[in-house]
C-alpha positions as CSV (number, residue, x, y, z in Angstrom):
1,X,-2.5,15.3,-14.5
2,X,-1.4,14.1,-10.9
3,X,-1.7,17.6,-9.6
4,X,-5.6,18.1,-9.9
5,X,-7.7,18.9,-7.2
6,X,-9.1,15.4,-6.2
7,X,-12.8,15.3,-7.7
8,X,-15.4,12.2,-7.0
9,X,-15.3,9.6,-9.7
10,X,-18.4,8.2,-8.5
11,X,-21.9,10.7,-8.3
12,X,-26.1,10.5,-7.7
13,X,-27.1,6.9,-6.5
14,X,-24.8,5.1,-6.7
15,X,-22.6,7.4,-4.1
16,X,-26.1,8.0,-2.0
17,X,-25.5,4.0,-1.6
18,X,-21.8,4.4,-0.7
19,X,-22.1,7.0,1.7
20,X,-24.9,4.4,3.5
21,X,-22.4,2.1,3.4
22,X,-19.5,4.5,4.9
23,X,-22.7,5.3,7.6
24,X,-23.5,1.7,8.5
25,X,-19.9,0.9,9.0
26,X,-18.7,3.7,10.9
27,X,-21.7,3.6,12.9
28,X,-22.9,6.7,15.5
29,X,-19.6,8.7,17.2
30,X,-19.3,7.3,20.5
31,X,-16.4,6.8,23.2
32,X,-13.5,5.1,22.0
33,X,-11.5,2.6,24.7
34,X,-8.8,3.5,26.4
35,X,-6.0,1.2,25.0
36,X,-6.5,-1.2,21.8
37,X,-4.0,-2.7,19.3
38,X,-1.7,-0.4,17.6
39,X,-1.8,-1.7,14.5
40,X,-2.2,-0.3,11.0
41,X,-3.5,-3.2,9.7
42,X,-6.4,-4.2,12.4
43,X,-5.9,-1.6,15.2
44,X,-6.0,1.8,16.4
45,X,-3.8,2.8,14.4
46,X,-6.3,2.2,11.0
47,X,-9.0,3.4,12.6
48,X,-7.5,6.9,13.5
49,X,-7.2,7.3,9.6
50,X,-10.5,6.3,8.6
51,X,-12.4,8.3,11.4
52,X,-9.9,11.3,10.1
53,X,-11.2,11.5,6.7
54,X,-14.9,10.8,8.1
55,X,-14.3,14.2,10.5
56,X,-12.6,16.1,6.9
57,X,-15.8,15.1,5.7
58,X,-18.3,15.8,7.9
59,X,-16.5,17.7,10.7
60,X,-18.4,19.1,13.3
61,X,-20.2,15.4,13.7
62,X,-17.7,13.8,16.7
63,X,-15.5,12.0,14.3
64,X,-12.4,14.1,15.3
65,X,-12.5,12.9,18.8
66,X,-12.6,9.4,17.6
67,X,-9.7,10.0,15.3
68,X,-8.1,11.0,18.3
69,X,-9.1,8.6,20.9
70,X,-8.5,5.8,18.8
71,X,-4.9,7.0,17.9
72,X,-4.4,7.6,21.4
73,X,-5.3,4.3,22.8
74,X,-3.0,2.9,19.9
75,X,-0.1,4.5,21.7
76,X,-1.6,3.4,24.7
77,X,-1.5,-0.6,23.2
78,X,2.4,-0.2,21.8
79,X,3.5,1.2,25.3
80,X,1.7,-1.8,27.0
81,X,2.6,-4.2,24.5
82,X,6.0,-3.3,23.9
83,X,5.9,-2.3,20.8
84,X,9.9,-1.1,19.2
85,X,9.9,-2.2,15.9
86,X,9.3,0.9,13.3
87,X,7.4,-1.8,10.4
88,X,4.3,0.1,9.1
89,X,2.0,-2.3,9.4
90,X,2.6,-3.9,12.9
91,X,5.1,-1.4,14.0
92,X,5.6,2.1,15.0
93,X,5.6,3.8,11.8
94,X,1.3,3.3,11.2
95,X,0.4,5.3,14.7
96,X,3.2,7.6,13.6
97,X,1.5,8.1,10.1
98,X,-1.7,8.4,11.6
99,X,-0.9,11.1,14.0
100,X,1.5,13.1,11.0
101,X,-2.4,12.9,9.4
102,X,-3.8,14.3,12.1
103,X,-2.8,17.6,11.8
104,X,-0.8,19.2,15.1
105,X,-3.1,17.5,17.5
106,X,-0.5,14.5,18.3
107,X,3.0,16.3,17.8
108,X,4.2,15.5,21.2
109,X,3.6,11.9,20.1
110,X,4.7,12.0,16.7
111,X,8.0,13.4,17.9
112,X,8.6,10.3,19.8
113,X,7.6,7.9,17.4
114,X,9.7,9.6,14.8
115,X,12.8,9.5,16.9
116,X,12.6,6.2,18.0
117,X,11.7,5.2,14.1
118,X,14.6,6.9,12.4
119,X,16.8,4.8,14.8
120,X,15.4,1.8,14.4
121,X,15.4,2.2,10.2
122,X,18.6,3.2,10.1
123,X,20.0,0.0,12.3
124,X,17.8,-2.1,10.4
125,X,18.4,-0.3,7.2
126,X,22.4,-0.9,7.9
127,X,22.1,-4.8,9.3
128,X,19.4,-6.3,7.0
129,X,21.1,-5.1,3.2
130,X,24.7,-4.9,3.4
131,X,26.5,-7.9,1.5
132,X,23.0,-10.0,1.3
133,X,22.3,-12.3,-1.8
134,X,19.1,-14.0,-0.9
135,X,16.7,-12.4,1.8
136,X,13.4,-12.6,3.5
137,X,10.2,-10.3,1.9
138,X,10.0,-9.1,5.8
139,X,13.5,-7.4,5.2
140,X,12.6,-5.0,2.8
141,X,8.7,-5.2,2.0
142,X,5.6,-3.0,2.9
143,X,3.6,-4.4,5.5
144,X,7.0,-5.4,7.8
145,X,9.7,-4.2,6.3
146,X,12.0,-1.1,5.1
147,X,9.6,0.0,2.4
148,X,6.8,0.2,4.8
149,X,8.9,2.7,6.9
150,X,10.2,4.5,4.2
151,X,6.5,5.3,3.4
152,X,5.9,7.1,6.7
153,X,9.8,8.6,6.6
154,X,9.2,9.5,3.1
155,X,6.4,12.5,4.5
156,X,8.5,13.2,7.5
157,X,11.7,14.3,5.7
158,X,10.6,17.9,4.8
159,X,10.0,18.6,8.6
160,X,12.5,16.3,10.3
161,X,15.8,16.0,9.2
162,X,16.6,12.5,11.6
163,X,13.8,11.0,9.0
164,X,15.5,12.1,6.1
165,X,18.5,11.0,7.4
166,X,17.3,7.4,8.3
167,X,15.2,7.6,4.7
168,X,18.3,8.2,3.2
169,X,19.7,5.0,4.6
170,X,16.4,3.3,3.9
171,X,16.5,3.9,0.3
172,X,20.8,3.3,0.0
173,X,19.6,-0.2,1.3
174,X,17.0,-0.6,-1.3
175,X,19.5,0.3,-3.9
176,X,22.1,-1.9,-3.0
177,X,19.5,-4.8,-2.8
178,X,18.3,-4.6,-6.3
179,X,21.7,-5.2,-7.2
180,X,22.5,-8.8,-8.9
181,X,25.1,-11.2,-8.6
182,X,25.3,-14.1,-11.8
183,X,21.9,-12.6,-12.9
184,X,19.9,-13.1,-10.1
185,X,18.8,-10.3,-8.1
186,X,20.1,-9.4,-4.6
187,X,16.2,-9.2,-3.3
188,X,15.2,-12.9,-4.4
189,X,14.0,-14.9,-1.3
190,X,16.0,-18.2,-1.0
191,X,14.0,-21.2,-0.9
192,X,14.6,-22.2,2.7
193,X,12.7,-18.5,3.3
194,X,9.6,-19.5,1.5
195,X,6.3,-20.0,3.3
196,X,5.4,-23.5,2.4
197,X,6.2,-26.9,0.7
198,X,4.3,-26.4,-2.2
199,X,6.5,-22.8,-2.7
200,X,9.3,-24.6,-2.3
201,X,8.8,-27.2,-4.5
202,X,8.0,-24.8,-7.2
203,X,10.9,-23.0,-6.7
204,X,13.3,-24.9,-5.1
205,X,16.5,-22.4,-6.0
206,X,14.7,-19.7,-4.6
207,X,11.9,-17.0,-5.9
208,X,11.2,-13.4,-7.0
209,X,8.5,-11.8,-5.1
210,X,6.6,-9.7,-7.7
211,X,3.9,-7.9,-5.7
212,X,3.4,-4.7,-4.1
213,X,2.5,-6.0,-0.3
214,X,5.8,-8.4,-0.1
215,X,7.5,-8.4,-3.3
216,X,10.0,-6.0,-4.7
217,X,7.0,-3.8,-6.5
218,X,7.0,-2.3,-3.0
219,X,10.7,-0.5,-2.9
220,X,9.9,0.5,-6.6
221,X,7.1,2.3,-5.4
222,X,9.0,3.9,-3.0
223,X,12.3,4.6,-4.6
224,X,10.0,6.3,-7.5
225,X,8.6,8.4,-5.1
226,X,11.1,9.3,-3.6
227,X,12.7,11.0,-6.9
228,X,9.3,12.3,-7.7
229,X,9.9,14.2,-4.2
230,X,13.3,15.2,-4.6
231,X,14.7,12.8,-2.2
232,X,17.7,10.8,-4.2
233,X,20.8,8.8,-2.8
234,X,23.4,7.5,-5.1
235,X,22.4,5.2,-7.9
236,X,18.6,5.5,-7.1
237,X,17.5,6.0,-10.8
238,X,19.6,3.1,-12.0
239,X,17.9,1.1,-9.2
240,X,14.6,2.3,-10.5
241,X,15.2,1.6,-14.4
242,X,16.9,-2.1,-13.1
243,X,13.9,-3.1,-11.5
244,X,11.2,-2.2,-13.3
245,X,13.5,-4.1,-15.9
246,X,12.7,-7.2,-13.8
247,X,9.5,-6.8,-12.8
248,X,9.0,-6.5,-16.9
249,X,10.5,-9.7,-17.2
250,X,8.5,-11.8,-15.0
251,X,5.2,-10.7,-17.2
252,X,2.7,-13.1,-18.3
253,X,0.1,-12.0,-20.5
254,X,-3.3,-13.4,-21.6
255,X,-5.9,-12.8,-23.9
256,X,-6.4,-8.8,-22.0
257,X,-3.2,-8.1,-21.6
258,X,-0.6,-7.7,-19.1
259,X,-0.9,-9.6,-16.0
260,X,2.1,-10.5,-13.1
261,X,2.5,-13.4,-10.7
262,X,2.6,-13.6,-7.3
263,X,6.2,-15.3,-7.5
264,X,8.8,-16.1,-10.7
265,X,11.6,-18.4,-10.7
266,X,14.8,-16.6,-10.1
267,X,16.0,-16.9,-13.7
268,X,12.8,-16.6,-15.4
269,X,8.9,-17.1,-15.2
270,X,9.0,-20.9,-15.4
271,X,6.5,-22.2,-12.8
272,X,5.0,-18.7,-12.8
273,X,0.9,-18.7,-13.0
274,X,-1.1,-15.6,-12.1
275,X,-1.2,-14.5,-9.1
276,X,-4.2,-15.3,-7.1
277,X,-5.6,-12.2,-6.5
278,X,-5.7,-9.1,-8.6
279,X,-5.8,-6.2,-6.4
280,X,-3.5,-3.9,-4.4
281,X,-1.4,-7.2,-2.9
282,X,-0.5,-9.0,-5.4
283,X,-1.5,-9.4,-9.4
284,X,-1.6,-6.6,-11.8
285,X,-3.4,-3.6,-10.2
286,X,-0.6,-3.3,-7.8
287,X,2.5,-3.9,-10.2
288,X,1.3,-1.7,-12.8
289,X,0.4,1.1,-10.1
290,X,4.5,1.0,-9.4
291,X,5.5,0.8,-12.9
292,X,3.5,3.9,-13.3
293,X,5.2,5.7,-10.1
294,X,8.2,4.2,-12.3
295,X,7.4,5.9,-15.1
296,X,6.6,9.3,-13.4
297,X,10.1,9.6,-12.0
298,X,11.9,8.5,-15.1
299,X,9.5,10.4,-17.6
300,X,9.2,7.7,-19.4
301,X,5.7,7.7,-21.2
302,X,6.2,4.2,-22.4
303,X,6.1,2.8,-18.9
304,X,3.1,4.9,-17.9
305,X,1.0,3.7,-21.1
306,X,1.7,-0.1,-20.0
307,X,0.5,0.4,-16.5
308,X,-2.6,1.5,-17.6
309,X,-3.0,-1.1,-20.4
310,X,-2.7,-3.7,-17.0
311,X,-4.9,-1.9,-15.3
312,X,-7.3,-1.8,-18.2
313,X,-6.7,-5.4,-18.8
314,X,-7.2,-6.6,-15.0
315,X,-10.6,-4.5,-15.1
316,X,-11.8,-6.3,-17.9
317,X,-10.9,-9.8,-16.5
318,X,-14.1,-11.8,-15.6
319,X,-15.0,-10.9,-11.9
320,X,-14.3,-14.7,-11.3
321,X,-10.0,-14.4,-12.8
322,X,-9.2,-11.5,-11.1
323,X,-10.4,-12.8,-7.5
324,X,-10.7,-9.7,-6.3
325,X,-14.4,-9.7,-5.6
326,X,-14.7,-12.4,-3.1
327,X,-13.8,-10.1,0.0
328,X,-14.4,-6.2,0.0
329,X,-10.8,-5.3,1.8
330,X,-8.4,-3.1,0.6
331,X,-5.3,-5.9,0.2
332,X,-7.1,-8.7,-1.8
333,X,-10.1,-7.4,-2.5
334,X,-12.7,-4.7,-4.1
335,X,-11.4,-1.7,-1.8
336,X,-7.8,-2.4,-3.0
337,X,-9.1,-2.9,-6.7
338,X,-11.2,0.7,-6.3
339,X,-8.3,2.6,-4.7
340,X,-6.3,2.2,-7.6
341,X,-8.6,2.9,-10.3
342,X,-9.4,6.0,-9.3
343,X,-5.7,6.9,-8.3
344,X,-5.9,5.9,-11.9
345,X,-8.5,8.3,-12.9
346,X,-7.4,10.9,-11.6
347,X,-3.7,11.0,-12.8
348,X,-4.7,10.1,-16.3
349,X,-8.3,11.7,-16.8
350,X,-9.6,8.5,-19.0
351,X,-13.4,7.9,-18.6
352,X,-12.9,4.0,-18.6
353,X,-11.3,4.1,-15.1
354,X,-14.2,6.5,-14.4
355,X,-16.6,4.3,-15.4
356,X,-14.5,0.6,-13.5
357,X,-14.8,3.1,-10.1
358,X,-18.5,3.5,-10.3
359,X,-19.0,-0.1,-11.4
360,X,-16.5,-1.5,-8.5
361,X,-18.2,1.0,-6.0
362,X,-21.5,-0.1,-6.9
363,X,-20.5,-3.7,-6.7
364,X,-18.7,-2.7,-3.0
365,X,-21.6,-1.2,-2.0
366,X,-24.0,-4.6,-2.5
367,X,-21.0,-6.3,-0.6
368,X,-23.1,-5.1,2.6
369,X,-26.4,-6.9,0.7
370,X,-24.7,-10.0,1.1
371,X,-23.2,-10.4,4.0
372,X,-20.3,-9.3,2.7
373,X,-17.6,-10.2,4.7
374,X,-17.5,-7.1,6.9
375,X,-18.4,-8.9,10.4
376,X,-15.5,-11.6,10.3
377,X,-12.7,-9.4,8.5
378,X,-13.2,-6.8,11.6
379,X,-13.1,-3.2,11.7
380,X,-9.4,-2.7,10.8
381,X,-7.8,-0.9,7.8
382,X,-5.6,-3.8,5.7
383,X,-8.6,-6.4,5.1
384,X,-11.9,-4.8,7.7
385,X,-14.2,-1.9,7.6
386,X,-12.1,1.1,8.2
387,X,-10.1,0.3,4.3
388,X,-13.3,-0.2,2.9
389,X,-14.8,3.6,4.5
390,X,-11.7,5.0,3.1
391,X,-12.1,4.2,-0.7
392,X,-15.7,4.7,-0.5
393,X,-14.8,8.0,0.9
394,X,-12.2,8.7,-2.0
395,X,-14.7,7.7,-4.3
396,X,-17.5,10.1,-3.4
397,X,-16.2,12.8,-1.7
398,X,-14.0,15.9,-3.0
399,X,-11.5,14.8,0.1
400,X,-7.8,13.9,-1.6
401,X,-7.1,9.9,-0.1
402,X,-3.5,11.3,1.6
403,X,-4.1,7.8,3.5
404,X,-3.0,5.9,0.6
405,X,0.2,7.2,0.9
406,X,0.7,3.7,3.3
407,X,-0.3,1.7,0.5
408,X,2.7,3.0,-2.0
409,X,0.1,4.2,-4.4
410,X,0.7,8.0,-4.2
């Protein structure tokens, strides 16, 4: 049912109360500055996308012109700061997303970006993979790494054959890293590459990164994708079925049903607890929304019908066990959780996510009663305002989230 036209889960007052939200955040149009961060996750970059949808929604208003002066000062940052590598999140490849959304209005720009990406993906794609046993999340994950970049790549490969060229390479890499030598997979991070003492202590032979943000969740997303699009590269499918094999593995379920850690021992789930949130990052919202993309590509029913039994089961969680309502952002907390019910929704038609978006929009909404969290996480897209506009907007409005493409989730 992925291929209806994208209709509101959420309706009457409790979307009049969103759409204040979305009006108190955004604020009035006004004159954007003339250089800021280019960043997905907190700068320009973010806020290009979120004042895009806000101009799809109400155009006519002045939103368009801060789409664009905000997505033009984010070149303006990465030219002044430097900025070469093509990572989606703190790279090149979130402006260039951002101005493949905005239409024809940037295609100077997006030209450049995509050339100087595809380069860059393509050396890292050949340097970071080749042989490795053991490597760093940053290598191939979302917010850094080659899945992040195949993201952008991934809607670029139609139009520009050096992206689906440098895709291509993206996605061999991924392929060759979910390989496995004595049983463990290629993509586990080595101990010395874990972020702390207490990581390493748990896992002193190394880890498997299970969520969508760093872990190998992530490339599954992707390499699904991919196949649903058309776009295959030798021994994609067996890469698909091998790690959605693992990720099955590493589950630990509790008394509503499947749930994933953040990280699992490298030859099983001993030391494994929940993970500590359970939202788009890490936990089960996240896993299961791959294991779905999983499914789609392999037509596999049985795979789709477990994702949304996680989904179902983080939902029903006590507020207080999934941790997801503690901040309102899209990575850790209610945005993240919202965004996927209702990608949930609307592939599957079921009235229970219908009926989790209203409730986790309703609870967004008196985020803003509270405080909220809104002033100190900023106005940026990963954890700030602009995430939390966007799946407010895709929860009341007829307008189809494209931006969630950067999040793996469609």
């Amino acid at each position: 049912m992925g291929d209806r036209q994208w209709t509101p889960a959420v309706s009457g007052k409790s979307a009049e109360a969103a759409l204040r939200l979305v009006a108190a955040l955004a604020g009035p149009p006004r004159a954007t500055p003339a250089r800021v961060r280019p960043d997905l996750a907190g700068g320009g970059a973010g806020l290009a996308l979120a004042y895009h949808q806000l101009d799809t929604y109400r155009p006519g208003e002045g939103w368009g012109a801060m789409a664009d002066g905000y997505l033009t000062a984010a070149a303006a940052g990465a030219a002044s700061t430097g900025t070469t590598g093509p990572g989606l999140y703190g790279g090149l490849s979130g402006p260039a997303f951002a101005a493949c959304s905005l239409t024809d209005r940037h295609q100077d720009l997006l030209t450049d970006l995509d050339a100087r990406i595809a380069a860059a993906a393509t050396g890292q794609a050949a340097r970071g993979t080749g042989g490795v046993h053991g490597v760093p999340y940053r290598i191939f994950d979302v917010i850094s790494g080659l899945t992040g970049t195949g993201a952008h790549l991934l809607g670029r490969a139609g139009d520009d054959p050096a992206a689906a060229g440098a895709l291509r390479a993206v996605l061999t890499a991924l392929v060759t890293l979910s390989g496995e030598r004595a049983g463990v997979p290629h993509w586990f991070t080595p101990v010395e590459a874990l972020r702390d003492d207490e990581q390493r202590s748990r896992f002193p032979r190394g880890a498997l990164n299970c969520g969508l943000s760093h872990g190998m969740a992530g490339p599954l997303a992707l390499l699904s994708l991919a196949m649903a699009d058309g776009m295959r590269v030798p021994g994609q499918e067996e890469a698909v079925r091998r790690v959605v094999d693992r990720l099955l593995m590493q589950r630990i379920d509790d008394a509503w049903g499947p749930d994933w850690p953040d990280l699992a021992g490298v030859t099983g789930i001993l030391n494994s607890t929940p993970a500590p949130h359970s939202s788009w990052c890490y936990g089960s919202p996240g896993v299961a929304r791959s294991v779905w993309l999983a499914g789609t590509a392999l037509d596999d029913p049985a795979l789709q019908a477990l994702a949304v039994r996680a989904v179902k089961a983080a939902l029903r969680r006590p507020a207080a066990r999934r941790a997801a309502g503690t901040t309102p952002g899209l990575c850790h907390g209610l945005a993240g959780l919202l965004q996927i019910t209702l990608r949930f929704a609307h592939d599957t038609g079921d009235p229970e996510f219908a009926r989790a978006a209203v409730e986790l929009t309703v609870q967004l909404s008196q985020c803003a009663d509270r405080g909220g969290g809104f002033a100190q996480d900023g106005p940026g897209f990963l954890e700030g305002a602009a995430g939390v506009v966007l799946a407010l907007l895709a929860a009341t409005t007829r307008n189809a989230p494209t931006w969630d493409r950067v999040l793996l989730l469609a």
